[in-house]
Steps between C-alpha positions, in 0.01 A plus 500: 500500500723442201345780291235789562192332350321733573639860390518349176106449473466801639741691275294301199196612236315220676505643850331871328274288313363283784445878733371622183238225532394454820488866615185504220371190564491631888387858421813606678567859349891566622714226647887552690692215519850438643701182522826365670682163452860490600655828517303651171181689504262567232186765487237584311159684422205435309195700372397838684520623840225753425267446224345898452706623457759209383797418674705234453602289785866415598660309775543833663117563543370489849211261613303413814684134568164424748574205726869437325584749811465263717787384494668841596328492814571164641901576390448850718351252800795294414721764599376607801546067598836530408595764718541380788691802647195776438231226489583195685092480577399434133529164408301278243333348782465779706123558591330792321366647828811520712653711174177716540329526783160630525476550087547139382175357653283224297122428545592210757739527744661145425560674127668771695736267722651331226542605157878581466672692196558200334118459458398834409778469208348155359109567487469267791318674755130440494382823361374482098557803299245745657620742205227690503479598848806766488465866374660688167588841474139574359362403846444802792774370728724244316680233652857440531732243659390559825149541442525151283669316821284626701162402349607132499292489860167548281565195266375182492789221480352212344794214529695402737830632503715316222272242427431676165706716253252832489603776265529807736606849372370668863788288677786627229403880592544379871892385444554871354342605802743292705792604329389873504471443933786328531739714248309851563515523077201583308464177307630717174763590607613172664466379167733826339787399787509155489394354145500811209751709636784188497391316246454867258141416409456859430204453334252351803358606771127445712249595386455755149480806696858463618609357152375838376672717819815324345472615148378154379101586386563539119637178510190360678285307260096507481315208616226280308198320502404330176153463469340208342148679420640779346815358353712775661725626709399681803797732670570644822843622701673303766362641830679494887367275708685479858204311662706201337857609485688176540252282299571681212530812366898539393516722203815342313629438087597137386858605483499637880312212643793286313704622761262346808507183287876474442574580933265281592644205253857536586410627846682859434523753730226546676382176449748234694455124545322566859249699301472317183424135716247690709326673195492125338425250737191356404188514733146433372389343181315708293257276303476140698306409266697282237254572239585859501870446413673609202638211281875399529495699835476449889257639724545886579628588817486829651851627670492858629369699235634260249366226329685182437453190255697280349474458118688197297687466806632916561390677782310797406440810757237747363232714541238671303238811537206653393283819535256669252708667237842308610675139451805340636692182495874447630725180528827329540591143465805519762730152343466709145579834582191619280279742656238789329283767565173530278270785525203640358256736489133252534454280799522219258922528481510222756379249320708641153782494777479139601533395131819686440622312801444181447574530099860661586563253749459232281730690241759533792480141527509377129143262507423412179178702359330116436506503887413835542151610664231739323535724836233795327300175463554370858411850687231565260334163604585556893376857499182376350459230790495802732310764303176227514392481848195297526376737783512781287330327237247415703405824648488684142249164463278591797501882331415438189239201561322545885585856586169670678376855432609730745204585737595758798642861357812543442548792773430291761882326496689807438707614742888476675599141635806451645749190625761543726752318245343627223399859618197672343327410177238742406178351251352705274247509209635518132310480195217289650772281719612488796893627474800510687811706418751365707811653283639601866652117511840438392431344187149728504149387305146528432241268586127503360263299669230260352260364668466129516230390760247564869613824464823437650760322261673696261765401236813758460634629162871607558721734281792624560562878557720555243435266202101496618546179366246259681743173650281341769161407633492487894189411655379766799135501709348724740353425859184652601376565829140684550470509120813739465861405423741465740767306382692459152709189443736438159699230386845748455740182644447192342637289765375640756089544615276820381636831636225651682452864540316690742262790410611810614156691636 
């Protein structure tokens, strides 16, 4: 690296201008960044942390980072592997269910014999998402680590195990679980010991409620929806969720979360080679398809709670995150010595995120702007692939052009109906529709019913809790049996079959 590249676009009018843009164009209302190339570091804030009343951001304001946790937790995993002395059971390939017996049980005993750390860590195991099957704190009895491992018994696997990269948040809360068991440290405060308290993050910690106990909450920005409709911004504060400590939830500032970039880079204490070459070895692509990939760029590969690419050439380990209210993006291209933090307060800073990245690396490496990519342009065009699923299309089709009147009252279908995996949901009538409130899930929402046809099909309108924003359609039908309900089915996992529900009499 014969000069930092870099730090100078970052230190220039340009770099301002550019954030200035895109955080608009993105309805991003206050963005964090923080960069490192060589032994220089550069932050930065943008816009407002709170808009009523205003408050301007700065790359000491505190953000839910989402899934850009992950990483934390396979590095804790990766340091009960290295210790050999306290821990000479956990290894990488060590099978989940001889680390915990009797709590890390999977729908089918086969599932149960073999998935090891290794494929808990990489989205390998068989089990989709299921992330609506676990309980917030607005639920009766919330679920925890434990809880979370031990439901995994009630869900359906539906690949075989690493014949298919699966996104999995369940399986990251079951590594905290397995370090908690095997350490006999509260998650948090395996985190304080080994990561914050050496590396003086002072400003993170799990989970807001802890960020507050430390003296952090007036640094803790407000989260946003922007709303298309209404052309506004909908607000709403960062809540706790331990149902999914591990997959997210790490309440950190750009300029803090530097400081997990930087170790993990140069492989600083904590991080040492053992641990950086087991957080990085590649297992399981993430899009086989080659039409999904990114131009100049190989395919994704997941590590351990990284991602790695290869762009122009560079490696590239990174990971990004995303919750209503909260975005997160962080990198570092090892053979440069450039790494950054980006934060923001919309669950559309990963994609903002990604730009910065690939625009600065190309600064880092001098490429000529004629052979420079549009990246807004690129994303925009990706994002767009994904946001128009046929199926979708064709179900608001089927309710706008062959939907049949609803016949049977509406009573008839209320009632409690519960899933093993998925516990209890409870239908209910609602302005004329049949309604479900199921703001006890992690990530809680509403659903209102339509009907569609024979009495039975139904279409679901889903908004989320907070923003009450509707984001999906999910198809759902009951089963009848002597002219009563008895059974409720809904399309909650997409790769998996309906979810049926029994009525509770």
């Amino acid at each position: 690296m014969s000069h930092l590249r870099a730090m100078e676009y970052l230190n220039s009018p340009a770099f301002s201008s550019r954030v200035e843009e895109l955080i608009k164009k993105h309805h991003i209302p206050g963005l964090s960044v923080a960069f490192v190339e060589g032994d220089r570091t550069f932050s930065a804030a943008y816009g407002l942390a709170t808009l009523d009343p205003p408050k301007p951001c700065t790359p000491d304001t505190l953000f839910d980072i989402a899934s850009s946790s992950k990483s934390m937790t396979a590095a804790a995993v990766g340091l009960l592997v290295r210790d050999d002395e306290k821990y000479p059971e956990v290894k990488w390939e060590a099978k989940m269910s001889s680390l915990l017996p009797g709590d890390f049980i999977m729908s089918k005993q086969e599932y149960t014999d073999d998935i090891t750390v290794d494929d808990i860590l990489s989205h390998r195991t068989g089990l989709p998402r299921h992330d609506d099957s676990y309980l917030g704190p607005l639920a009766a009895k919330p679920d925890d680590a434990r809880s979370v491992t031990r439901n995994l018994r009630n869900l359906e696997v539906t690949a075989p195990i690493r014949s298919k990269f699966m996104y999995c948040n369940i399986m990251f809360t079951v590594a905290t679980y397995l370090v908690e068991q095997k350490s006999g440290l509260a998650f948090a405060d395996f985190l304080q010991e080994h990561f914050f308290k050496p590396l003086e993050m002072h400003s993170t910690q799990l989970q807001p409620a802890r960020a507050k106990s430390f003296g952090l909450g007036d640094r803790i920005s407000t989260g946003y929806h922007w709303d298309e409709k209404s052309e506004r911004y909908i607000g709403f504060d960062v809540w706790d969720s331990p149902e999914d400590q591990g997959a997210g939830s790490i309440i950190t500032s750009a300029s803090d979360y530097l400081k997990w970039v930087k170790a993990l880079m140069n492989q600083d204490h904590p991080i040492d080679e053992e641990i950086y070459k087991g957080l990085i070895r590649m297992r399981s692509f993430t899009e086989p398809d080659p039409e999904d990939g990114l131009p100049l760029t190989s395919p994704e590969m997941y590590a351990a709670g990284l991602e790695v690419f290869y762009y122009r050439g560079h490696m590239v380990i990174s990971h990004d995150g995303g919750i209503p209210g909260y975005g997160s993006r962080h990198f570092f291209v090892p053979s440069l010595k450039l790494g950054g933090v980006i934060l923001g307060n919309t669950d559309a800073t990963g994609t903002l995120g990604t730009i910065l990245a690939y625009e600065l690396i190309d600064e880092a490496l001098g490429v000529p702007s004629p052979e420079r990519m549009d990246w807004n342009k690129v994303l925009e065009e990706r994002n767009a692939k994904y946001e128009n699923d046929p199926k979708e299309e064709e179900l608001r089709r089927v309710l706008r052009e062959d939907a049949e009147a609803q016949k049977m009252p509406l009573s008839i279908y209320t009632g409690t109906y519960w899933n093993p995996g998925y516990k209890g949901m409870t239908v209910e009538i609602k302005d004329g529709k049949l309604y479900i409130d199921a703001s006890d899930r992690s990530i809680g929402f509403f659903i209102v019913l339509d009907h569609v046809r024979g009495e039975t099909e139904y279409l679901g309108h889903v908004s989320n809790w907070l923003s009450r924003s509707e984001y999906d359609l999910w198809p759902a039908r009951f089963l009848f049996h002597n002219d009563k309900p008895v059974k409720f089915g809904l399309e909650l996992e997409k790769e998996a079959e309906m979810i049926w529900f029994d009525r509770i009499e």
